[in-house]
N, C-alpha and C positions, 0 to 999 in steps of 0.2 A: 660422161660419167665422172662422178668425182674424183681427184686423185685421192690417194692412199697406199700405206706400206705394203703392198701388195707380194705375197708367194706368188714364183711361178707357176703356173697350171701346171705344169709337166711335174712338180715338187708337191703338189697338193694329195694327201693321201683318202683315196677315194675308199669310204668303207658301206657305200650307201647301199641297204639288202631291202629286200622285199619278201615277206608283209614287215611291215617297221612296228617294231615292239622294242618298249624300254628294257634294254635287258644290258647286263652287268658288262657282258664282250671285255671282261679281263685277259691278259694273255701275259703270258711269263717274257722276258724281254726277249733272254737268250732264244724264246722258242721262234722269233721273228727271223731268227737269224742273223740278228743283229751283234757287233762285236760286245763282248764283256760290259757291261754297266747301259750308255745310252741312254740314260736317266734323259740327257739332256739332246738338245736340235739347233745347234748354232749352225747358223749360217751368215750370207753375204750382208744378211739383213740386220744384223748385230747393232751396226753403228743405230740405223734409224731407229729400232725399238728401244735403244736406251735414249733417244733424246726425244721417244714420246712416253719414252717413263720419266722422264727430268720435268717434264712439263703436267703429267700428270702428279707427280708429287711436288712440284712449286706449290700449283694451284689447287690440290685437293687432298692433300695429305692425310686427313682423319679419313675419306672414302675411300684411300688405296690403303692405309695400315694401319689395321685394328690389335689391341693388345699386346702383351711384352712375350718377345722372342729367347729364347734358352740359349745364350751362349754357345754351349757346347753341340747345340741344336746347327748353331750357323758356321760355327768351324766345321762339322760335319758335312755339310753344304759344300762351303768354300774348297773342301780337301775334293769332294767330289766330282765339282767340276775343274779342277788344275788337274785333276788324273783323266777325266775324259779330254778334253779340250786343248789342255798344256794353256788357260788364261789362269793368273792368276789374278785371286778378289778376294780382298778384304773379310774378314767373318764379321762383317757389321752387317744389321737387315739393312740398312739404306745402298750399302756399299751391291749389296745381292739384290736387291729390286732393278736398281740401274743395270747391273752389268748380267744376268741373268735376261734372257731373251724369255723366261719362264716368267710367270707368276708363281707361288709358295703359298702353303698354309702348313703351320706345323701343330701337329697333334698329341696329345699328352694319352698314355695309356696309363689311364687312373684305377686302381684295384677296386671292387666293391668290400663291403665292410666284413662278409662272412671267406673272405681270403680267394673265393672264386675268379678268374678270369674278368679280370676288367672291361672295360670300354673305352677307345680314344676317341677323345673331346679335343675339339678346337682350340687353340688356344693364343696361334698369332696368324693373322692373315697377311701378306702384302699381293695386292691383289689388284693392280691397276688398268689391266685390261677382260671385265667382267663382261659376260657376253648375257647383259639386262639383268644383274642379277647382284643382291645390296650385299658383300662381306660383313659390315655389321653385323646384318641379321643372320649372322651362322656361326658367329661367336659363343663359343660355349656349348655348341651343340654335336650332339654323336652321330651317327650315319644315319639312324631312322630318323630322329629330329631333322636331320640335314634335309635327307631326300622326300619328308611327307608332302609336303606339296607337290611335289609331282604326278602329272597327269600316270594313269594307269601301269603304276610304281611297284605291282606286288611281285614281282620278278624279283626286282631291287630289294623289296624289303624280307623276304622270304629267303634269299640268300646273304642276309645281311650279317652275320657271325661271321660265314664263311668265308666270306670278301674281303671284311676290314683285317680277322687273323690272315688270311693267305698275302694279302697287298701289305698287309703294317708291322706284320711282325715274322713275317716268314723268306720273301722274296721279294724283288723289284718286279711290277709290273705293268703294263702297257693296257692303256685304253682308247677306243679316237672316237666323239663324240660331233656328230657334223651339225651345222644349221644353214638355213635361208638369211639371210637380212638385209636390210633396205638399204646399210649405209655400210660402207667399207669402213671405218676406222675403229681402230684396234681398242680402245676403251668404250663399253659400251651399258657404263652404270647407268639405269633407269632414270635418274634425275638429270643425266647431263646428254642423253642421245641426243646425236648433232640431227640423226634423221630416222624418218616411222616410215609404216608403211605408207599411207596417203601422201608422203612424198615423194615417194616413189612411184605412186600410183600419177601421179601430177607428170611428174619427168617423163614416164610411159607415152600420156597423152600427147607432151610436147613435143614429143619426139616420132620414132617409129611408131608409138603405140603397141611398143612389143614390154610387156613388162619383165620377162624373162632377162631383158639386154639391160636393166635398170636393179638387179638383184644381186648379190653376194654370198659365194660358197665361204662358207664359217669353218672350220674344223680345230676344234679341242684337241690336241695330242697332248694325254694325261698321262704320268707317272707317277710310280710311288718309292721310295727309299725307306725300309726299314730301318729301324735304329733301336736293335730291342735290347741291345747293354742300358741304353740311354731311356728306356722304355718312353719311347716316341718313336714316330712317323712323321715323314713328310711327303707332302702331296705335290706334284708340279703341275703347271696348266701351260703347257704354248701354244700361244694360238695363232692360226693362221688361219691370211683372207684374202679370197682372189676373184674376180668377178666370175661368175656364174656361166656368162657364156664361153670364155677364155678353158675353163674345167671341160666344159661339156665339149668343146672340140675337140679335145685329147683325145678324145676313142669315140666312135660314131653311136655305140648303144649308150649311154651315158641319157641322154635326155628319157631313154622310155624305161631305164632303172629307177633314173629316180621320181618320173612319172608315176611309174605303177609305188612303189615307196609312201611318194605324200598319198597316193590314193588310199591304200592301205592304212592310213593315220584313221583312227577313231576321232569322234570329235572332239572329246576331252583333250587327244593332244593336240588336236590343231586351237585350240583357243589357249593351250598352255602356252606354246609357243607362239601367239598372240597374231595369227594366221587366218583367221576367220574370213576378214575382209578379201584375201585374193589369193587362197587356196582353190576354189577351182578356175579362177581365171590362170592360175603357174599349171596348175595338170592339164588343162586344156592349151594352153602354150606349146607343152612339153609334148602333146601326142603326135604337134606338127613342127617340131623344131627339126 
Protein backbone atom coordinates (compact mmCIF):
# COMPACT_ATOMS: atom_id res chain seq x y z
CA UNK A 1 0.00 0.00 0.00
CA UNK A 2 1.31 3.36 -0.63
CA UNK A 3 2.95 5.43 2.00
CA UNK A 4 1.22 8.51 3.26
CA UNK A 5 0.70 10.93 6.29
CA UNK A 6 -1.26 8.65 7.96
CA UNK A 7 -3.52 9.01 11.56
CA UNK A 8 -3.44 6.38 13.72
CA UNK A 9 -6.38 4.01 13.66
CA UNK A 10 -6.92 4.14 17.30
CA UNK A 11 -6.98 8.46 16.56
CA UNK A 12 -9.42 8.17 13.75
CA UNK A 13 -12.82 9.38 14.81
CA UNK A 14 -15.28 6.83 13.69
CA UNK A 15 -18.91 8.58 13.13
CA UNK A 16 -20.13 6.05 10.41
CA UNK A 17 -24.32 5.34 11.18
CA UNK A 18 -26.78 3.55 9.42
CA UNK A 19 -28.97 4.28 7.04
CA UNK A 20 -26.34 7.20 5.74
CA UNK A 21 -28.13 10.34 4.94
CA UNK A 22 -26.66 13.76 4.27
CA UNK A 23 -27.57 15.46 7.25
CA UNK A 24 -25.98 18.58 8.88
CA UNK A 25 -24.52 16.31 12.37
CA UNK A 26 -23.60 19.80 13.89
CA UNK A 27 -22.67 19.59 17.53
CA UNK A 28 -21.59 22.45 19.87
CA UNK A 29 -17.91 21.74 20.77
CA UNK A 30 -18.26 22.08 24.51
CA UNK A 31 -21.16 19.55 24.20
CA UNK A 32 -18.23 16.81 23.03
CA UNK A 33 -16.87 17.30 26.06
CA UNK A 34 -14.24 18.74 24.74
CA UNK A 35 -11.99 21.41 26.85
CA UNK A 36 -13.02 25.34 26.10
CA UNK A 37 -12.39 26.22 22.12
CA UNK A 38 -10.75 22.91 20.20
CA UNK A 39 -11.47 24.63 17.13
CA UNK A 40 -8.21 23.00 16.30
CA UNK A 41 -6.49 19.01 16.34
CA UNK A 42 -2.69 19.27 16.47
CA UNK A 43 -0.93 16.43 16.67
CA UNK A 44 2.37 14.46 16.28
CA UNK A 45 1.57 14.84 12.67
CA UNK A 46 2.15 18.67 12.69
CA UNK A 47 5.69 18.72 11.12
CA UNK A 48 4.49 16.40 7.97
CA UNK A 49 1.36 18.19 7.06
CA UNK A 50 3.09 21.56 6.96
CA UNK A 51 5.76 20.21 4.58
CA UNK A 52 2.82 18.81 2.34
CA UNK A 53 1.34 22.14 2.63
CA UNK A 54 4.88 23.78 1.49
CA UNK A 55 4.92 21.58 -1.33
CA UNK A 56 1.47 21.95 -2.25
CA UNK A 57 1.69 25.71 -2.17
CA UNK A 58 5.26 25.71 -4.16
CA UNK A 59 3.64 23.89 -6.84
CA UNK A 60 0.01 25.04 -7.03
CA UNK A 61 -0.57 28.00 -5.24
CA UNK A 62 -3.71 29.50 -7.32
CA UNK A 63 -5.57 25.82 -6.47
CA UNK A 64 -4.73 26.00 -2.72
CA UNK A 65 -5.65 29.99 -2.31
CA UNK A 66 -8.34 31.64 -3.72
CA UNK A 67 -9.11 35.41 -2.88
CA UNK A 68 -7.97 38.18 -0.49
CA UNK A 69 -7.91 37.33 3.31
CA UNK A 70 -9.22 40.06 6.08
CA UNK A 71 -6.56 40.94 8.15
CA UNK A 72 -8.23 41.12 11.09
CA UNK A 73 -9.88 37.80 10.00
CA UNK A 74 -6.17 36.12 10.35
CA UNK A 75 -5.06 37.77 13.66
CA UNK A 76 -8.32 36.16 14.85
CA UNK A 77 -7.07 32.79 13.66
CA UNK A 78 -3.47 33.24 14.88
CA UNK A 79 -4.75 34.54 18.47
CA UNK A 80 -6.90 31.35 18.46
CA UNK A 81 -4.68 28.98 18.05
CA UNK A 82 -1.65 30.41 20.46
CA UNK A 83 -4.59 30.12 23.09
CA UNK A 84 -5.49 26.43 22.32
CA UNK A 85 -2.08 25.13 21.26
CA UNK A 86 0.48 27.60 23.05
CA UNK A 87 2.10 27.78 18.93
CA UNK A 88 2.49 30.79 18.02
CA UNK A 89 2.00 31.87 13.90
CA UNK A 90 2.14 34.77 12.21
CA UNK A 91 -1.43 36.48 11.10
CA UNK A 92 -0.41 36.02 7.52
CA UNK A 93 -2.76 33.46 5.35
CA UNK A 94 0.60 31.77 4.12
CA UNK A 95 2.15 31.90 7.44
CA UNK A 96 -1.64 29.94 8.76
CA UNK A 97 -1.81 27.55 5.64
CA UNK A 98 1.76 26.15 6.59
CA UNK A 99 1.54 26.07 10.21
CA UNK A 100 -2.21 25.09 10.61
CA UNK A 101 -2.68 21.23 10.41
CA UNK A 102 -6.29 22.71 9.24
CA UNK A 103 -7.48 24.00 5.99
CA UNK A 104 -9.50 27.76 6.23
CA UNK A 105 -12.17 29.34 4.36
CA UNK A 106 -13.20 32.67 5.71
CA UNK A 107 -16.71 34.09 5.27
CA UNK A 108 -18.16 37.46 4.94
CA UNK A 109 -21.53 38.02 6.50
CA UNK A 110 -22.95 40.56 3.87
CA UNK A 111 -26.44 42.47 4.88
CA UNK A 112 -29.05 42.22 2.19
CA UNK A 113 -30.35 45.64 0.86
CA UNK A 114 -33.77 45.89 2.93
CA UNK A 115 -31.49 45.77 6.45
CA UNK A 116 -32.70 41.97 6.99
CA UNK A 117 -30.24 39.31 8.24
CA UNK A 118 -27.66 38.71 5.80
CA UNK A 119 -25.83 35.82 4.20
CA UNK A 120 -22.03 34.62 4.63
CA UNK A 121 -20.34 34.40 1.22
CA UNK A 122 -17.00 33.05 0.69
CA UNK A 123 -14.49 35.05 0.38
CA UNK A 124 -10.84 33.55 0.93
CA UNK A 125 -10.13 29.89 0.70
CA UNK A 126 -6.74 28.25 1.64
CA UNK A 127 -7.56 24.93 1.02
CA UNK A 128 -4.74 22.57 0.04
CA UNK A 129 -5.82 19.44 0.98
CA UNK A 130 -9.45 19.16 -0.91
CA UNK A 131 -10.93 15.73 -0.72
CA UNK A 132 -11.81 15.94 -4.96
CA UNK A 133 -13.38 19.03 -4.67
CA UNK A 134 -12.23 22.64 -6.83
CA UNK A 135 -12.01 25.96 -3.93
CA UNK A 136 -12.24 28.09 -6.87
CA UNK A 137 -15.48 27.04 -7.56
CA UNK A 138 -16.92 28.01 -4.16
CA UNK A 139 -15.67 31.36 -4.42
CA UNK A 140 -18.28 33.79 -3.82
CA UNK A 141 -20.75 31.45 -3.06
CA UNK A 142 -23.34 30.93 0.20
CA UNK A 143 -24.31 27.72 1.81
CA UNK A 144 -27.11 26.74 -0.75
CA UNK A 145 -24.96 27.78 -3.69
CA UNK A 146 -22.11 25.77 -1.92
CA UNK A 147 -23.93 22.61 -1.06
CA UNK A 148 -26.43 22.27 -4.50
CA UNK A 149 -24.62 19.85 -5.97
CA UNK A 150 -24.85 17.49 -3.54
CA UNK A 151 -26.21 14.18 -3.94
CA UNK A 152 -29.66 14.00 -1.86
CA UNK A 153 -28.96 17.56 -0.06
CA UNK A 154 -32.54 18.51 1.21
CA UNK A 155 -31.62 17.91 4.87
CA UNK A 156 -28.78 20.37 4.25
CA UNK A 157 -30.62 22.83 2.48
CA UNK A 158 -33.83 22.89 4.60
CA UNK A 159 -31.86 23.56 7.45
CA UNK A 160 -29.74 25.88 5.81
CA UNK A 161 -30.44 29.49 7.96
CA UNK A 162 -30.42 27.61 10.84
CA UNK A 163 -26.87 26.11 10.57
CA UNK A 164 -24.87 29.01 8.93
CA UNK A 165 -26.52 31.52 12.09
CA UNK A 166 -26.02 28.73 14.93
CA UNK A 167 -22.22 27.65 13.26
CA UNK A 168 -21.26 31.52 12.08
CA UNK A 169 -22.53 33.83 14.11
CA UNK A 170 -23.62 32.29 17.33
CA UNK A 171 -21.11 29.35 18.69
CA UNK A 172 -18.08 27.09 17.59
CA UNK A 173 -19.17 23.98 16.30
CA UNK A 174 -18.17 20.46 15.37
CA UNK A 175 -18.81 18.38 12.32
CA UNK A 176 -16.85 14.85 11.14
CA UNK A 177 -17.67 14.16 7.61
CA UNK A 178 -16.01 10.51 6.59
CA UNK A 179 -15.15 8.99 2.94
CA UNK A 180 -13.71 5.92 1.04
CA UNK A 181 -10.79 6.68 -1.36
CA UNK A 182 -8.43 4.92 -3.34
CA UNK A 183 -5.30 6.97 -2.60
CA UNK A 184 -4.01 7.89 0.87
CA UNK A 185 -2.58 11.36 0.30
CA UNK A 186 -3.77 14.32 1.87
CA UNK A 187 -4.43 16.80 -1.07
CA UNK A 188 -6.90 15.42 -3.29
CA UNK A 189 -7.98 18.28 -5.96
CA UNK A 190 -9.72 16.58 -8.90
CA UNK A 191 -6.94 17.76 -11.47
CA UNK A 192 -4.02 16.56 -9.54
CA UNK A 193 -5.26 12.87 -7.92
CA UNK A 194 -2.21 10.97 -7.64
CA UNK A 195 -4.87 7.83 -7.69
CA UNK A 196 -8.78 6.58 -8.73
CA UNK A 197 -10.47 4.08 -8.24
CA UNK A 198 -9.45 1.61 -11.08
CA UNK A 199 -6.20 1.79 -9.49
CA UNK A 200 -7.12 0.45 -6.88
CA UNK A 201 -9.06 -1.85 -8.35
CA UNK A 202 -5.64 -2.88 -10.39
CA UNK A 203 -3.64 -3.18 -6.87
CA UNK A 204 -6.64 -5.51 -5.60
CA UNK A 205 -6.08 -7.86 -8.49
CA UNK A 206 -2.14 -7.77 -7.86
CA UNK A 207 -2.27 -8.34 -4.90
CA UNK A 208 -4.76 -10.39 -2.35
CA UNK A 209 -7.62 -9.38 -4.54
CA UNK A 210 -9.16 -8.12 -1.45
CA UNK A 211 -10.10 -4.44 -2.53
CA UNK A 212 -11.01 -3.54 0.98
CA UNK A 213 -6.92 -3.86 1.94
CA UNK A 214 -6.26 -1.23 -1.08
CA UNK A 215 -8.95 1.55 0.24
CA UNK A 216 -8.55 4.59 2.67
CA UNK A 217 -10.78 5.78 5.58
CA UNK A 218 -11.06 9.76 4.75
CA UNK A 219 -12.52 11.82 7.81
CA UNK A 220 -13.18 15.71 7.63
CA UNK A 221 -13.11 17.04 11.27
CA UNK A 222 -14.98 20.47 10.48
CA UNK A 223 -15.15 23.49 12.61
CA UNK A 224 -16.38 26.80 12.83
CA UNK A 225 -15.30 30.07 14.68
CA UNK A 226 -17.63 32.85 14.86
CA UNK A 227 -16.46 36.23 14.55
CA UNK A 228 -19.64 38.27 14.65
CA UNK A 229 -17.89 41.80 16.02
CA UNK A 230 -15.94 41.11 12.66
CA UNK A 231 -19.17 40.02 11.07
CA UNK A 232 -17.36 36.96 9.63
CA UNK A 233 -16.90 33.29 10.03
CA UNK A 234 -14.50 30.96 9.63
CA UNK A 235 -14.76 27.45 8.60
CA UNK A 236 -11.77 24.76 9.44
CA UNK A 237 -11.17 21.35 7.61
CA UNK A 238 -8.63 18.63 9.22
CA UNK A 239 -8.32 16.13 7.60
CA UNK A 240 -7.37 12.71 8.24
CA UNK A 241 -6.35 9.39 6.45
CA UNK A 242 -5.67 6.12 7.56
CA UNK A 243 -5.94 2.92 5.70
CA UNK A 244 -9.21 1.15 5.83
CA UNK A 245 -8.31 -2.04 7.14
CA UNK A 246 -5.91 -0.57 10.13
CA UNK A 247 -9.81 1.52 11.16
CA UNK A 248 -11.83 -1.53 10.84
CA UNK A 249 -9.60 -3.55 13.28
CA UNK A 250 -10.13 -1.22 16.18
CA UNK A 251 -13.37 -2.74 17.09
CA UNK A 252 -14.53 -6.06 15.55
CA UNK A 253 -18.35 -4.49 14.44
CA UNK A 254 -16.78 -1.93 12.39
CA UNK A 255 -16.80 -3.63 8.95
CA UNK A 256 -20.88 -4.62 9.07
CA UNK A 257 -21.46 -0.68 10.14
CA UNK A 258 -20.12 0.45 7.75
CA UNK A 259 -21.41 -2.32 5.44
CA UNK A 260 -24.85 -1.87 6.07
CA UNK A 261 -23.91 2.39 5.75
CA UNK A 262 -22.62 2.11 2.04
CA UNK A 263 -25.55 -0.20 1.58
CA UNK A 264 -27.94 2.13 2.65
CA UNK A 265 -26.38 4.86 0.11
CA UNK A 266 -29.04 5.64 -2.60
CA UNK A 267 -27.50 5.79 -5.80
CA UNK A 268 -27.33 9.34 -6.38
CA UNK A 269 -24.93 9.26 -3.58
CA UNK A 270 -22.83 6.58 -4.47
CA UNK A 271 -22.07 8.24 -7.96
CA UNK A 272 -21.59 11.63 -6.05
CA UNK A 273 -18.97 10.17 -4.39
CA UNK A 274 -17.80 8.69 -7.65
CA UNK A 275 -18.32 4.88 -6.23
CA UNK A 276 -20.37 3.36 -8.81
CA UNK A 277 -17.60 1.13 -10.03
CA UNK A 278 -16.92 -0.88 -6.55
CA UNK A 279 -19.58 -0.07 -4.28
CA UNK A 280 -20.90 -3.48 -4.23
CA UNK A 281 -17.65 -5.22 -4.67
CA UNK A 282 -16.59 -2.99 -0.68
CA UNK A 283 -20.34 -4.30 0.76
CA UNK A 284 -19.75 -7.47 -0.36
CA UNK A 285 -16.09 -7.40 1.10
CA UNK A 286 -17.37 -6.03 4.13
CA UNK A 287 -20.16 -8.71 4.99
CA UNK A 288 -16.97 -11.14 5.19
CA UNK A 289 -14.31 -9.18 6.47
Amino acid sequence: MPAGVFTPAAGMPWTVQGPFRMRPGLSRLAAEGAPPGALFHRDALAPAYAAAKRTVLAHQPARAQVGEADPAVLAAIAEAYARETGVLLAPEADALARGLQEDFVILHDEPVPDGATGTLRTRFLSVCFPSNWVPQEKQGLDFLAIHAPVADNALLLAGARGIVDMAFRQAPMLRHVWLLTPGGELPQHPDTRQVRWEDALARAEAGSGRLIEQVFFRVERQTTLPLPALRRGVFFIRVMVCPLAQVLAVEPRRAEALRAALASMTDAVVAYRGMGAVHARLCAELATA
